[in-house]
C-alpha positions in Angstrom: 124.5 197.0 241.4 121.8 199.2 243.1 122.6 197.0 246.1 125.9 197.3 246.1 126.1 201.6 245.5 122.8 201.9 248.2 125.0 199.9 251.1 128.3 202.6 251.2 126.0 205.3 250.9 123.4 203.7 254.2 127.1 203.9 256.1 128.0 207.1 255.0 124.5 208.9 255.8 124.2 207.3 258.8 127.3 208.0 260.6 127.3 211.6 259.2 124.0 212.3 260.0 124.2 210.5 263.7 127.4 212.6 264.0 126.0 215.6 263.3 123.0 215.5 265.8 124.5 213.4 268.4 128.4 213.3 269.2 129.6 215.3 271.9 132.3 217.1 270.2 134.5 216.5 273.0 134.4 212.2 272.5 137.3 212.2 270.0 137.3 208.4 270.0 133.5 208.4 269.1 133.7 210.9 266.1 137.3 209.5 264.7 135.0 206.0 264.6 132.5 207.6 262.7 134.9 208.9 260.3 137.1 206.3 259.6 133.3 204.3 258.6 133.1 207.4 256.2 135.9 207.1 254.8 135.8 203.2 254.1 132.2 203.6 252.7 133.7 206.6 250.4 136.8 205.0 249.2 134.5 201.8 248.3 131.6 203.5 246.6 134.4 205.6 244.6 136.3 202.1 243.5 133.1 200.6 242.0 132.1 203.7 240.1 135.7 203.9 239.0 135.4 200.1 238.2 132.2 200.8 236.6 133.6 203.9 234.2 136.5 201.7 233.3 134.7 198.9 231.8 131.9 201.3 230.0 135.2 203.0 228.4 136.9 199.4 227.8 133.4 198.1 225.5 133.4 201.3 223.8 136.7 202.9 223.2 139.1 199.8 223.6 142.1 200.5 226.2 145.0 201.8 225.3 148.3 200.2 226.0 151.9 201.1 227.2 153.6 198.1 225.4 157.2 197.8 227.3 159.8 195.2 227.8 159.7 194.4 231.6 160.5 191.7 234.2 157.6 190.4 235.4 159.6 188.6 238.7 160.9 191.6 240.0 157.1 192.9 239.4 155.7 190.3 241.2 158.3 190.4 243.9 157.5 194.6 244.7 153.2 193.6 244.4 154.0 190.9 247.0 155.9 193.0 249.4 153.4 195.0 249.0 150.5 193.1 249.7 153.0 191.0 252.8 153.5 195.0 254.4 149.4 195.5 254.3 148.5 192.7 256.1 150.7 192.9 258.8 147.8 193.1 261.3 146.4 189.9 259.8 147.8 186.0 260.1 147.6 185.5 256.3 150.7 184.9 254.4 151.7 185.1 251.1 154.1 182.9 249.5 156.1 183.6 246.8 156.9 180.7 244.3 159.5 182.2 241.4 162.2 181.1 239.3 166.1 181.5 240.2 166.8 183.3 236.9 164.8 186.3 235.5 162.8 186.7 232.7 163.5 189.3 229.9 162.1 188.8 226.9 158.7 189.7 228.0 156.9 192.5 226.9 153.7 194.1 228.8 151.6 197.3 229.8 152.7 197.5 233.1 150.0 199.2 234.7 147.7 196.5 233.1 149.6 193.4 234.5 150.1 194.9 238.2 146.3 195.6 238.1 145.0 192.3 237.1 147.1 190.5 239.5 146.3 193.2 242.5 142.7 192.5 241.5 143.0 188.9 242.2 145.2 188.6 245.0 142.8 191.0 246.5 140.2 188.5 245.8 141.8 185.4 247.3 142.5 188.1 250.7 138.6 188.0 250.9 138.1 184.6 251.0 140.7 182.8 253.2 140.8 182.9 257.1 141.9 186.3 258.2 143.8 184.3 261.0 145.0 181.3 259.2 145.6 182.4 255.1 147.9 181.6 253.3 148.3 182.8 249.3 150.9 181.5 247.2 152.0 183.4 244.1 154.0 181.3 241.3 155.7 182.0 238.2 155.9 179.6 235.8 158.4 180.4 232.1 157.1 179.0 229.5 159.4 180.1 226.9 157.2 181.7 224.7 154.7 182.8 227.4 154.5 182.9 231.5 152.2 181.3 233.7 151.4 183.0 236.4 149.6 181.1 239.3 147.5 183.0 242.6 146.5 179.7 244.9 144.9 180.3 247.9 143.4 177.9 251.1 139.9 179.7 250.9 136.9 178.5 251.0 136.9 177.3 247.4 133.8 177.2 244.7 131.7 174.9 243.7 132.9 173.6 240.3 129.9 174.5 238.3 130.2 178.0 238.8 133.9 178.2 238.0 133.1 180.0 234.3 130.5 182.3 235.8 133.0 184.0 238.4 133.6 185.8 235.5 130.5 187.5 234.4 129.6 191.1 235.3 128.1 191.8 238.5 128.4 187.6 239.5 128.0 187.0 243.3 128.6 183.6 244.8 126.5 183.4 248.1 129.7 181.4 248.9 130.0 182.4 253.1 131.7 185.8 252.3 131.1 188.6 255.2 128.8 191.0 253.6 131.1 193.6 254.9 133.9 192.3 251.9 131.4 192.4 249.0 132.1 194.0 245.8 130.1 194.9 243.2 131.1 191.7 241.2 133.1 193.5 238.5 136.3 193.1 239.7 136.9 189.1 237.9 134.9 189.9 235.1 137.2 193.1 234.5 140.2 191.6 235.1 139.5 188.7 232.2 138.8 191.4 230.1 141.9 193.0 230.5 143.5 190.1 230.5 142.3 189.6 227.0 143.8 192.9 225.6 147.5 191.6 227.0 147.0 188.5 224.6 146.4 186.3 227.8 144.2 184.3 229.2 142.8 184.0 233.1 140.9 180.8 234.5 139.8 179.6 237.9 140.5 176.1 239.5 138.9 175.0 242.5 138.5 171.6 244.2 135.0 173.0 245.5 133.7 173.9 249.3 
């Protein structure tokens, strides 16, 4: 984890401190470059102590939900928009895969549910090719429960290593850029969370 806090920071330091004693004031271009790395460094070294706050609270206080009735299609329609409007710069594309009717009787913390699947359709955008992606989003009614299904063309994982995705601060040296590296909390947090909605989250992959 030192790794991963000591990387954002090298970024931040650099570009500040290179800024600082070097730019001439006058090269917008150069000093708006330098920021914008600041700012990415920032916003990432802020998400994994976030990440990192959230799961010390969720092993010691529990995590308090917001149990409503909601309709998790028209949920998973707005993340997917979402998601379709923030990559607009990229060729991946994201498929949608629901049901013709919608589903009511289904009751959630709403904030929970858009954040686990946020956290892994951000994880499939890492790993397929930023010019020939494609994510497909399904949801499945199951009567008495929904199955909710993120399948992606990536680069896949080996098979033995499909149960230990999920463990805190787990790193696959699986090809990734170095640039799109987490901290490795981000799977293991969103099974735990998972958990407190009564649920259940696996990973399936033919391997690489």
């Amino acid at each position: 984890i030192t790794h991963d806090f000591r990387s954002p920071l090298s970024i931040i330091l650099n570009n500040s401190d290179l800024s600082l004693k070097y730019d001439d004031k006058s090269n917008y271009e150069v000093i708006q470059k330098r920021l914008q790395n600041i700012n990415s460094s920032s916003i990432k070294l802020k998400k994994s102590v976030d990440r990192l706050l959230e799961l010390a609270k969720m092993d010691t206080e529990g995590v308090k939900l917001r149990i409503q009735r909601v309709k998790p299609k028209k949920l998973i329609k707005q993340l997917i928009e979402f998601y379709r409007s923030a990559l607009l710069t990229l060729k991946i594309t994201i498929v949608s895969n629901l049901p013709m009717y919608d589903i009511y009787n289904f009751f959630t913390d709403v904030d929970k549910f858009e954040e686990i699947l946020s956290n892994i359709i951000s994880n499939s955008i890492k790993y397929v090719d930023p010019n020939n992606g494609e994510i497909v989003v399904s949801l499945i009614d199951q009567k008495r429960s929904i199955l909710i299904k993120i399948m992606d063309n990536g680069i896949g994982i080996d098979s033995k290593y499909l149960d230990s995705i999920f463990n805190r601060f787990e790193q696959l040296d699986s090809g990734r850029n170095e640039i799109n590296k987490g901290t490795g909390l981000g799977l293991s947090f969103s099974k735990q969370l998972t958990g407190y909605l009564n649920g259940n989250l696996r990973a399936e992959s033919d391997g690489l």
